[in-house]
mmCIF file of the N, C-alpha and C atoms, coordinates in Angstrom:
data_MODEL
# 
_entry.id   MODEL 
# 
loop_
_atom_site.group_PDB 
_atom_site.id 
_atom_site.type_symbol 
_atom_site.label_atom_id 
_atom_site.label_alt_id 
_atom_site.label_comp_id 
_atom_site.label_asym_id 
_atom_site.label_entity_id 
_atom_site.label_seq_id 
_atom_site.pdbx_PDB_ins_code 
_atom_site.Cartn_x 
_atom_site.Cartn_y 
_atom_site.Cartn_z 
_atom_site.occupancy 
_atom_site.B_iso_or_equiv 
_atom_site.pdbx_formal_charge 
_atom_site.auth_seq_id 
_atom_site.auth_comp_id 
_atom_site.auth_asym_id 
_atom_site.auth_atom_id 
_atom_site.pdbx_PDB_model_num 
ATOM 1   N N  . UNK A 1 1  ? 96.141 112.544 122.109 1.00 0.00 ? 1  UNK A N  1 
ATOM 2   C CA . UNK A 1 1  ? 95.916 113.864 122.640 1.00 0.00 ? 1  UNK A CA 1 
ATOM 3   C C  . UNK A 1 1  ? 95.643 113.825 124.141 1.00 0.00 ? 1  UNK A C  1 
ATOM 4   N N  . UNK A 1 2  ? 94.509 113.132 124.721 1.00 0.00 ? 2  UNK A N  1 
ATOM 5   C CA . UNK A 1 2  ? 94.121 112.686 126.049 1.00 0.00 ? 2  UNK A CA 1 
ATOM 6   C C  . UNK A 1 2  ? 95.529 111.917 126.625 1.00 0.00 ? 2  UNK A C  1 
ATOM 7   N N  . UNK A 1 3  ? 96.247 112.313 127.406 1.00 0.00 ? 3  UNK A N  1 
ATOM 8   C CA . UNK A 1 3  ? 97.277 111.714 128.634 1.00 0.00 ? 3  UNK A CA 1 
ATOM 9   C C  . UNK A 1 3  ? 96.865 110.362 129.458 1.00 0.00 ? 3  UNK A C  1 
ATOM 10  N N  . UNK A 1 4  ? 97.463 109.314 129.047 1.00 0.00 ? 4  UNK A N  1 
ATOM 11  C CA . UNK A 1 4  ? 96.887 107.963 129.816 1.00 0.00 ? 4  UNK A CA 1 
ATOM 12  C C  . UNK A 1 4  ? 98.481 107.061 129.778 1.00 0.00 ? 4  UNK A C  1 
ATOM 13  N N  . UNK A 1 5  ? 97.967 105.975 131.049 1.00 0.00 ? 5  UNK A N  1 
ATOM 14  C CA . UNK A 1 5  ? 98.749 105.553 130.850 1.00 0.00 ? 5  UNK A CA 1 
ATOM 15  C C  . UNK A 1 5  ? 98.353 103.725 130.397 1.00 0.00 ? 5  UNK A C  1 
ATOM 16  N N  . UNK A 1 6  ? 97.236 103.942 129.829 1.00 0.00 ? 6  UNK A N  1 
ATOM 17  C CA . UNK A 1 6  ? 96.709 102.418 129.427 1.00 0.00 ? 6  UNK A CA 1 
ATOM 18  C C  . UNK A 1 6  ? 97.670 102.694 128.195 1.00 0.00 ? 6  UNK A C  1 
ATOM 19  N N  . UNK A 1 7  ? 98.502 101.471 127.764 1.00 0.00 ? 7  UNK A N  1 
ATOM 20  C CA . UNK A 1 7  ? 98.740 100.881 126.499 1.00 0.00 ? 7  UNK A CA 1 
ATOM 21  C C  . UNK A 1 7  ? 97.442 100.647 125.087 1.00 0.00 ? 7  UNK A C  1 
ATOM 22  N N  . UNK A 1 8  ? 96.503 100.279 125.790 1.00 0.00 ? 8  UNK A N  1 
ATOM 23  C CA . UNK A 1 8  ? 95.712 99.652  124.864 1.00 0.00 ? 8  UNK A CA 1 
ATOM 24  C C  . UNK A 1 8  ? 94.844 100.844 124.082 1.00 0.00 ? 8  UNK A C  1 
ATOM 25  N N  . UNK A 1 9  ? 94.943 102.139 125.308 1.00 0.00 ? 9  UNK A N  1 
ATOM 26  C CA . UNK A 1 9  ? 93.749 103.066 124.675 1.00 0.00 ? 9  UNK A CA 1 
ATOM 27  C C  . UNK A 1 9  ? 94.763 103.760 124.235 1.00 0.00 ? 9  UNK A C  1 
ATOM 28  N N  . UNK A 1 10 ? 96.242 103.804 124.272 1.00 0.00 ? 10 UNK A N  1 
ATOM 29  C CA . UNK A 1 10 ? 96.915 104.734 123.591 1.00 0.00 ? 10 UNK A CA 1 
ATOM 30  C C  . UNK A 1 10 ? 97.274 103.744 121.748 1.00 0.00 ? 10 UNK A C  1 
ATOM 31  N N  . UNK A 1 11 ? 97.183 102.342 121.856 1.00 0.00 ? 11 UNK A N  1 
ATOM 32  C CA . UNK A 1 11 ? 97.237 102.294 120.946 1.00 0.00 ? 11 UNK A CA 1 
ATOM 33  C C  . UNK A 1 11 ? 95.844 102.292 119.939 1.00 0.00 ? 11 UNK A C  1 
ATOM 34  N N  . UNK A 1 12 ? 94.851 102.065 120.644 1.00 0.00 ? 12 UNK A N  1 
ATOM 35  C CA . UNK A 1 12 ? 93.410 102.646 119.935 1.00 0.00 ? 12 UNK A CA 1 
ATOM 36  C C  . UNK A 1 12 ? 93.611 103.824 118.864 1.00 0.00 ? 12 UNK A C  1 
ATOM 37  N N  . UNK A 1 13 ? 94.025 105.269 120.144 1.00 0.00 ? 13 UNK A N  1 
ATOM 38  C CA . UNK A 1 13 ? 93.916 106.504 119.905 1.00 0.00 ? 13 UNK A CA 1 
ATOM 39  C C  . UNK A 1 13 ? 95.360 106.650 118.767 1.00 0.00 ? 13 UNK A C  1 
ATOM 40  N N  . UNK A 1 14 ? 96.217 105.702 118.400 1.00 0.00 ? 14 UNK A N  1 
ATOM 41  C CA . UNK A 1 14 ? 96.723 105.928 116.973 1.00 0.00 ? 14 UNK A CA 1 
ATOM 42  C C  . UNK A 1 14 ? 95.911 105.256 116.112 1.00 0.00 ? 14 UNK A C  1 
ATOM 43  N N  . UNK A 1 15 ? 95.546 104.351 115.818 1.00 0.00 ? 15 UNK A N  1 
ATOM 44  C CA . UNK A 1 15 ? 94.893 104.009 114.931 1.00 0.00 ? 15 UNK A CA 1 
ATOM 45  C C  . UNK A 1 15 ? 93.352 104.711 114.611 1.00 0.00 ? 15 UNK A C  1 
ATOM 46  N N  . UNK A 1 16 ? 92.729 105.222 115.569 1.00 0.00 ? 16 UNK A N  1 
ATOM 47  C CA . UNK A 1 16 ? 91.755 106.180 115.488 1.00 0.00 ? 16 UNK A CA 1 
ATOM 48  C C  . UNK A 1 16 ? 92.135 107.571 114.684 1.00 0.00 ? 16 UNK A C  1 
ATOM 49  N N  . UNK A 1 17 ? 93.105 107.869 114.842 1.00 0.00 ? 17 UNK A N  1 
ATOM 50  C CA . UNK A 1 17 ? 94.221 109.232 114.199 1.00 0.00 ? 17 UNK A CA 1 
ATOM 51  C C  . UNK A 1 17 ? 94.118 109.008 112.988 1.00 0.00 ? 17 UNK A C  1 
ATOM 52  N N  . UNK A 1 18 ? 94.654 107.804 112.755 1.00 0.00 ? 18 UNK A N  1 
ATOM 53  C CA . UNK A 1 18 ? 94.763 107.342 111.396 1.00 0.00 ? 18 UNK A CA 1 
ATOM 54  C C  . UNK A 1 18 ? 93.367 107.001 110.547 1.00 0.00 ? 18 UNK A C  1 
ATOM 55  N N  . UNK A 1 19 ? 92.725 106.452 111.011 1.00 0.00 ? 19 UNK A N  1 
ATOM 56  C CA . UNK A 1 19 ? 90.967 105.966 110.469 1.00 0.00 ? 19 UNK A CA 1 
ATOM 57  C C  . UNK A 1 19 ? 90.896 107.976 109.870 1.00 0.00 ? 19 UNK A C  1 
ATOM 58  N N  . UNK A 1 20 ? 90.914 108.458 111.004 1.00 0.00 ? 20 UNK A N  1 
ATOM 59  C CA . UNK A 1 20 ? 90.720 110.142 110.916 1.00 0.00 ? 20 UNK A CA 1 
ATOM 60  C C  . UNK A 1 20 ? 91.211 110.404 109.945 1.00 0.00 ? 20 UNK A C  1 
ATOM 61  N N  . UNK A 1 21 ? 92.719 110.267 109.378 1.00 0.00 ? 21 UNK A N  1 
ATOM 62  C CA . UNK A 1 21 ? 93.245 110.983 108.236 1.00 0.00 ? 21 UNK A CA 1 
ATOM 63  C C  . UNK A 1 21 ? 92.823 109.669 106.975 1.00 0.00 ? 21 UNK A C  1 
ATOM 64  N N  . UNK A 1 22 ? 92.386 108.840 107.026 1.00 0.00 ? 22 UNK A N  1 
ATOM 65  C CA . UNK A 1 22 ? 92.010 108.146 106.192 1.00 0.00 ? 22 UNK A CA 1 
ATOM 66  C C  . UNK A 1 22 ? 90.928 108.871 104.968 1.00 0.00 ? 22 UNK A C  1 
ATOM 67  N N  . UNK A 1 23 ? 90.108 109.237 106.594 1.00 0.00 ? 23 UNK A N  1 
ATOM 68  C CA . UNK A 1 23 ? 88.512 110.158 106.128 1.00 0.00 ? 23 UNK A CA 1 
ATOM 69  C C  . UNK A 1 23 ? 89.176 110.918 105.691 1.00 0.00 ? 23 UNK A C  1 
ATOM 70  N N  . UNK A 1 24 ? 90.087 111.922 106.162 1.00 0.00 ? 24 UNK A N  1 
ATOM 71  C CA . UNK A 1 24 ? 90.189 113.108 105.686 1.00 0.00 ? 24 UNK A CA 1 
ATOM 72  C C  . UNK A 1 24 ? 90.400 113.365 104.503 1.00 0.00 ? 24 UNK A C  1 
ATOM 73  N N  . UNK A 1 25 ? 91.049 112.306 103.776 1.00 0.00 ? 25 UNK A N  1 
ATOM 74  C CA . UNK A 1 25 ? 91.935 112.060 102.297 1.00 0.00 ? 25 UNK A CA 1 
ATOM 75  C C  . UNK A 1 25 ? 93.299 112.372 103.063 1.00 0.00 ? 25 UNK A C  1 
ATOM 76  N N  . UNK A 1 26 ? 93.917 112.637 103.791 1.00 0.00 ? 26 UNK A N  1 
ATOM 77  C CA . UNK A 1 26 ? 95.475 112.791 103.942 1.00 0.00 ? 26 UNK A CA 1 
ATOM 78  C C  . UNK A 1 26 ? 96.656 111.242 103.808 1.00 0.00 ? 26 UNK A C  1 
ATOM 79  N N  . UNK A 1 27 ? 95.548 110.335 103.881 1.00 0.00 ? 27 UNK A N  1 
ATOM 80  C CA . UNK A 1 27 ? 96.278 109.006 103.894 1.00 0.00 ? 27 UNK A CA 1 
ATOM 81  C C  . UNK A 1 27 ? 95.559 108.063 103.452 1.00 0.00 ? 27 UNK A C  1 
ATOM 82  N N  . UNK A 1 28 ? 96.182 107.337 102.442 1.00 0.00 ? 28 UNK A N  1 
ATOM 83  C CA . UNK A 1 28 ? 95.367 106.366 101.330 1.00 0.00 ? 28 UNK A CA 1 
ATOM 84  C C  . UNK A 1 28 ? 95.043 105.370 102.362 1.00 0.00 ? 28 UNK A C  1 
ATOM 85  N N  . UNK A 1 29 ? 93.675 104.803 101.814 1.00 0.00 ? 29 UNK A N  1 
ATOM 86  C CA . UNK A 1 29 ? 92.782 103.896 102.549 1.00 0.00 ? 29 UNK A CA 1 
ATOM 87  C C  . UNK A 1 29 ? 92.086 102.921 101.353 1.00 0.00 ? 29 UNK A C  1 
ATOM 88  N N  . UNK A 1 30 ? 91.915 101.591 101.716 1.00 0.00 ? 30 UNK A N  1 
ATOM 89  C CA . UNK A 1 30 ? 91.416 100.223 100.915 1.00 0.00 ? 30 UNK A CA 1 
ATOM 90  C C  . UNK A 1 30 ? 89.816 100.826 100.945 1.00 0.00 ? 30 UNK A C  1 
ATOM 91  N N  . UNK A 1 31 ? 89.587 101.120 101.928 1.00 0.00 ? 31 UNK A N  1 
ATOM 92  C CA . UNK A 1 31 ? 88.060 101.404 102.462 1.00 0.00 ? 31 UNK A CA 1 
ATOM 93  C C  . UNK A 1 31 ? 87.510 102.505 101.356 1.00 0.00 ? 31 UNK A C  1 
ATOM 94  N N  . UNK A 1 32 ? 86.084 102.544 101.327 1.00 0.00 ? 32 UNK A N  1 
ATOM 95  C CA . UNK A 1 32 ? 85.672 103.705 100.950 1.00 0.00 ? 32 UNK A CA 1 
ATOM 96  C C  . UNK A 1 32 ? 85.453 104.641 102.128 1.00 0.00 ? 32 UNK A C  1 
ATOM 97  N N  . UNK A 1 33 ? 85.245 105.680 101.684 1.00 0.00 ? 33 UNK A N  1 
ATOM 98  C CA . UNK A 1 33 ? 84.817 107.195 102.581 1.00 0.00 ? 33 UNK A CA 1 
ATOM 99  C C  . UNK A 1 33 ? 84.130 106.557 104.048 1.00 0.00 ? 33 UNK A C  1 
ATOM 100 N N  . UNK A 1 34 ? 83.126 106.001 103.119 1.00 0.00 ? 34 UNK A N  1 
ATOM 101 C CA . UNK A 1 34 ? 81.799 105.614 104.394 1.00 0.00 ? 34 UNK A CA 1 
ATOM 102 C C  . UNK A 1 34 ? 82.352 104.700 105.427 1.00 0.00 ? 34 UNK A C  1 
ATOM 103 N N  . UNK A 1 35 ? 82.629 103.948 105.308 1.00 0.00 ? 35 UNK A N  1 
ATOM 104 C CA . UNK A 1 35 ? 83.378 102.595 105.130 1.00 0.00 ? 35 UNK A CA 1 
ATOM 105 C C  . UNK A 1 35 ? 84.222 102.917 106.551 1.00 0.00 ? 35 UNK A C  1 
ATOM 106 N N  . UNK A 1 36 ? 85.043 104.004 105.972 1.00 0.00 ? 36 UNK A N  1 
ATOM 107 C CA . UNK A 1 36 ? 86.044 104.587 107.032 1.00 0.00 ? 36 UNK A CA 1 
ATOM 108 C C  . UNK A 1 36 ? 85.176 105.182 108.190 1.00 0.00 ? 36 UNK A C  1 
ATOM 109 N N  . UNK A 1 37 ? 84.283 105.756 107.596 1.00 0.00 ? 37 UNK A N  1 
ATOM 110 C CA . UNK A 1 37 ? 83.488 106.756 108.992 1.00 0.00 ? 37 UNK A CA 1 
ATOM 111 C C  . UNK A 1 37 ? 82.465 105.725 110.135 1.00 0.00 ? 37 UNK A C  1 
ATOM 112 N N  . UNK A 1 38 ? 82.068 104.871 108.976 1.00 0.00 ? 38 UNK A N  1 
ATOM 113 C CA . UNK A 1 38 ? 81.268 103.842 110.169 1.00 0.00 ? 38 UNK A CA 1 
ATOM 114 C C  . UNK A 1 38 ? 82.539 103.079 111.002 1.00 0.00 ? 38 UNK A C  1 
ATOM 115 N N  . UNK A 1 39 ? 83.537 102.576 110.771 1.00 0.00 ? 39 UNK A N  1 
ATOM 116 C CA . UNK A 1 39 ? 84.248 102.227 111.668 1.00 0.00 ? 39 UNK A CA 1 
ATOM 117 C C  . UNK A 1 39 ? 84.904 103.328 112.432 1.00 0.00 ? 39 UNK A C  1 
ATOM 118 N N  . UNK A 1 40 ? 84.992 104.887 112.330 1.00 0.00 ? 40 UNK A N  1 
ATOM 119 C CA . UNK A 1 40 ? 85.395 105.636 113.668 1.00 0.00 ? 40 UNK A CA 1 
ATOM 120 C C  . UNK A 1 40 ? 83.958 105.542 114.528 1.00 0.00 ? 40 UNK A C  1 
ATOM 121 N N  . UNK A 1 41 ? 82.958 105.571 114.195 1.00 0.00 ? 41 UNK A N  1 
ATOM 122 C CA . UNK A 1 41 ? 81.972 105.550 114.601 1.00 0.00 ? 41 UNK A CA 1 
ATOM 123 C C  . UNK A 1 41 ? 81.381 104.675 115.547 1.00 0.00 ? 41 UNK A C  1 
ATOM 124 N N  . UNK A 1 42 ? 81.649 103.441 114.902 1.00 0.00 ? 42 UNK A N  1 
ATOM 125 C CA . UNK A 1 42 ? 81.332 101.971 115.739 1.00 0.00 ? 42 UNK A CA 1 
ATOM 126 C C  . UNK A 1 42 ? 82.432 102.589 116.994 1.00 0.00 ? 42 UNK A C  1 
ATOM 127 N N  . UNK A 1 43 ? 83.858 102.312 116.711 1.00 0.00 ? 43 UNK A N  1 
ATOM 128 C CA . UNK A 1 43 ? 84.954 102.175 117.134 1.00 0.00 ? 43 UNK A CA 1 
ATOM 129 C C  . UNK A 1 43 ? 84.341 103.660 118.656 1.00 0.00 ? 43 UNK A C  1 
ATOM 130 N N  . UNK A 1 44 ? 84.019 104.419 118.516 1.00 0.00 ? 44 UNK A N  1 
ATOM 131 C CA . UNK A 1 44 ? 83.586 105.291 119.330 1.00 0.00 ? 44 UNK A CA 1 
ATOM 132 C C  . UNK A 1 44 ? 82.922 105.198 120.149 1.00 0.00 ? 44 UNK A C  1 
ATOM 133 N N  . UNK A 1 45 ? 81.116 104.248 119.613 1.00 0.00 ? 45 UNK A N  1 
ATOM 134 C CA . UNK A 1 45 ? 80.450 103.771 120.423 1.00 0.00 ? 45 UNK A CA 1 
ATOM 135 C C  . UNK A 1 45 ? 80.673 102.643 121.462 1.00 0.00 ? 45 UNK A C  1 
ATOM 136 N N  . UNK A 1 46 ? 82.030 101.830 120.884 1.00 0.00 ? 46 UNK A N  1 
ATOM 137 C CA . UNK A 1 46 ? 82.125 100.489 121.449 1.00 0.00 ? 46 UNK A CA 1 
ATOM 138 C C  . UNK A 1 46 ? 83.122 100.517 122.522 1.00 0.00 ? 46 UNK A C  1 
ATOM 139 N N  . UNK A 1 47 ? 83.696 101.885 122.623 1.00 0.00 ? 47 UNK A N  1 
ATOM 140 C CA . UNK A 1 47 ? 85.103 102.006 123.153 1.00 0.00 ? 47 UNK A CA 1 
ATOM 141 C C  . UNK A 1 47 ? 84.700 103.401 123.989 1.00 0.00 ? 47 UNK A C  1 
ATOM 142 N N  . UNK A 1 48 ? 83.692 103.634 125.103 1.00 0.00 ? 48 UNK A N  1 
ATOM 143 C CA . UNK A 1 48 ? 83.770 104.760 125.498 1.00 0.00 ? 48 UNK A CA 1 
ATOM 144 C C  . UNK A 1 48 ? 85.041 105.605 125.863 1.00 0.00 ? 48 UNK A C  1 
ATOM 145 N N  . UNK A 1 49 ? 85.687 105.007 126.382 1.00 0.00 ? 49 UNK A N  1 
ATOM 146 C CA . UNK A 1 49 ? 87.169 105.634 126.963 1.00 0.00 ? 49 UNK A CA 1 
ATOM 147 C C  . UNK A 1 49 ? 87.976 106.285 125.229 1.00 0.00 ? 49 UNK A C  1 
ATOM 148 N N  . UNK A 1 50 ? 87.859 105.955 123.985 1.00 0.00 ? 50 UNK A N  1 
ATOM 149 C CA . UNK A 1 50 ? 88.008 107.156 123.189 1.00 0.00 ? 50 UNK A CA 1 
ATOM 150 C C  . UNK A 1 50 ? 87.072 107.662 122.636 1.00 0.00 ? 50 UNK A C  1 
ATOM 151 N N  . UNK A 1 51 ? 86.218 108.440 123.201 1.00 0.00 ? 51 UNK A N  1 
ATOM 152 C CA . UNK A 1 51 ? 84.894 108.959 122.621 1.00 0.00 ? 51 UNK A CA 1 
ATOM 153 C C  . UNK A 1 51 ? 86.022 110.718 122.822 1.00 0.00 ? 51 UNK A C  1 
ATOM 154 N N  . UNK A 1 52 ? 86.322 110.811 124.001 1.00 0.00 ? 52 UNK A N  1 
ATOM 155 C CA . UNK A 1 52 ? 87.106 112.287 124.123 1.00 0.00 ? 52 UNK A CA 1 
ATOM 156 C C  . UNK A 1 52 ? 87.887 112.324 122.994 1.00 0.00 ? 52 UNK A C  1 
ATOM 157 N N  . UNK A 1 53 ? 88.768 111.207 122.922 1.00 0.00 ? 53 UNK A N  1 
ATOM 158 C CA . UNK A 1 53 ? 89.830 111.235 122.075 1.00 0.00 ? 53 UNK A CA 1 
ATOM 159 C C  . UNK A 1 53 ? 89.583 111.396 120.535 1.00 0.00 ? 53 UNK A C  1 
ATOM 160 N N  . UNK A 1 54 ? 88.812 110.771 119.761 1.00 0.00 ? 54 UNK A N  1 
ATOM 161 C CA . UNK A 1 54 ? 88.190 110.825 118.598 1.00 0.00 ? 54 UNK A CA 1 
ATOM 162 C C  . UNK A 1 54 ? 87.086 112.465 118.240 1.00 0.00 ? 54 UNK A C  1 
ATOM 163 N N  . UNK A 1 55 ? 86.868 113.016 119.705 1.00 0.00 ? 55 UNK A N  1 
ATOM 164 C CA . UNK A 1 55 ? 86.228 114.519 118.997 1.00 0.00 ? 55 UNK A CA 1 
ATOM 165 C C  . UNK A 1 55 ? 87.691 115.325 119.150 1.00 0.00 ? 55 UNK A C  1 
ATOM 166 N N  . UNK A 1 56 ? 88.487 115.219 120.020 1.00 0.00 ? 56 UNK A N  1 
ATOM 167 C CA . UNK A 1 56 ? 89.729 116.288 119.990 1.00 0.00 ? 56 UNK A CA 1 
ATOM 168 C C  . UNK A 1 56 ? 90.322 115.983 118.340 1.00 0.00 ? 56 UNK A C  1 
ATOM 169 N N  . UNK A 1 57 ? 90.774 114.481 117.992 1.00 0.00 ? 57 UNK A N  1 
ATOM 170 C CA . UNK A 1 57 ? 91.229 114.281 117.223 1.00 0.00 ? 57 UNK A CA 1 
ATOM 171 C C  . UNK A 1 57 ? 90.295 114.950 116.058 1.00 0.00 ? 57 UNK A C  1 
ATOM 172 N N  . UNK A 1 58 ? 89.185 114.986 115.652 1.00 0.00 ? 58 UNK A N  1 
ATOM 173 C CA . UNK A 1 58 ? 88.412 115.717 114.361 1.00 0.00 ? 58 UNK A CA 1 
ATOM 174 C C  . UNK A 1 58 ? 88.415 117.027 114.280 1.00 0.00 ? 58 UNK A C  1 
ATOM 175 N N  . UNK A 1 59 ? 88.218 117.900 115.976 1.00 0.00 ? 59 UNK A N  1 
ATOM 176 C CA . UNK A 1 59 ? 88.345 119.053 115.594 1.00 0.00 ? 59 UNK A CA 1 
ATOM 177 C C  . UNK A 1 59 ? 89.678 119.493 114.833 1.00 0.00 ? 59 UNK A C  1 
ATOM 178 N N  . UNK A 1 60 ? 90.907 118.961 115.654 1.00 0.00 ? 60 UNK A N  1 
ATOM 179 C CA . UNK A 1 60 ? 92.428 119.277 115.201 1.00 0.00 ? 60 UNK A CA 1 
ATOM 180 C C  . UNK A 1 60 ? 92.588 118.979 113.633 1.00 0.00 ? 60 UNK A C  1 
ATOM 181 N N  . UNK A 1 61 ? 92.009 117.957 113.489 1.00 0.00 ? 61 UNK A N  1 
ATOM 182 C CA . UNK A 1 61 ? 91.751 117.584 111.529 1.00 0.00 ? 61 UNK A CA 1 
ATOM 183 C C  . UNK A 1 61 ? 91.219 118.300 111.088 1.00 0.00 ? 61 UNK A C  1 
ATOM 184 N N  . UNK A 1 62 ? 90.025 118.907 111.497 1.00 0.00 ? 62 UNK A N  1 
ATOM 185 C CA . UNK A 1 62 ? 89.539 119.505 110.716 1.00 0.00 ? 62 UNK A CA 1 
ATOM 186 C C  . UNK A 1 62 ? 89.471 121.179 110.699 1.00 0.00 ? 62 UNK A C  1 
ATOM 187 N N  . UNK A 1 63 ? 90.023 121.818 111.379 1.00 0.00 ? 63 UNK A N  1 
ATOM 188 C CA . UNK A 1 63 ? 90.498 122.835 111.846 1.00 0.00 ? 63 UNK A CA 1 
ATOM 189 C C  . UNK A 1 63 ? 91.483 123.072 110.745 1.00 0.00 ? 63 UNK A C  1 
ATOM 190 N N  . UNK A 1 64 ? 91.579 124.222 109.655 1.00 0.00 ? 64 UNK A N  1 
ATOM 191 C CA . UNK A 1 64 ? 92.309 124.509 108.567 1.00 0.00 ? 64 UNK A CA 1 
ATOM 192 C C  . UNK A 1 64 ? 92.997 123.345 107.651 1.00 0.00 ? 64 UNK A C  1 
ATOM 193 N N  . UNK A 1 65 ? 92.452 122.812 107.486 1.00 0.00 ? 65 UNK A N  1 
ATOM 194 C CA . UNK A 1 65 ? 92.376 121.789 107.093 1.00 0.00 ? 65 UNK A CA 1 
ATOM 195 C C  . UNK A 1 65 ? 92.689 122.033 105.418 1.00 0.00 ? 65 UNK A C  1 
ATOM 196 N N  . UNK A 1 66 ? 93.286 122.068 104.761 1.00 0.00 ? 66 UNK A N  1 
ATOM 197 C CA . UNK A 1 66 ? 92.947 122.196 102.848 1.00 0.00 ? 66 UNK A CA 1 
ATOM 198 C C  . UNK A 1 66 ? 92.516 121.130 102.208 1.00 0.00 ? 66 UNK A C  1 
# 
């Protein structure tokens, strides 16, 4: 969602997408629920540069969401 031209935080910010629809139930995950949320979580704290990226990404998830 955030415009960059780092490689590394754009490939973060897919796999962060994905952790996201993991939680959401939209995409099967090994992990449990929790499991999934402590690693967006860690992954958030440890990685300031997607802290923006990971709240745009939840609102858009979770925004009409079924």
């Amino acid at each position: 969602m955030i415009k960059t031209s780092d490689k590394s935080v754009k490939k973060e910010s897919l796999e962060m997408f994905k952790l996201i629809q993991m939680y959401m139930g939209d995409r099967k995950s090994k992990d449990s629920q929790p499991n999934v949320a402590l690693e967006i979580t860690t992954k958030g704290w440890s990685l300031p540069t997607l802290r923006d990226e990971i709240f745009i990404q939840i609102c858009r998830q979770t925004t009409e969401n079924k």
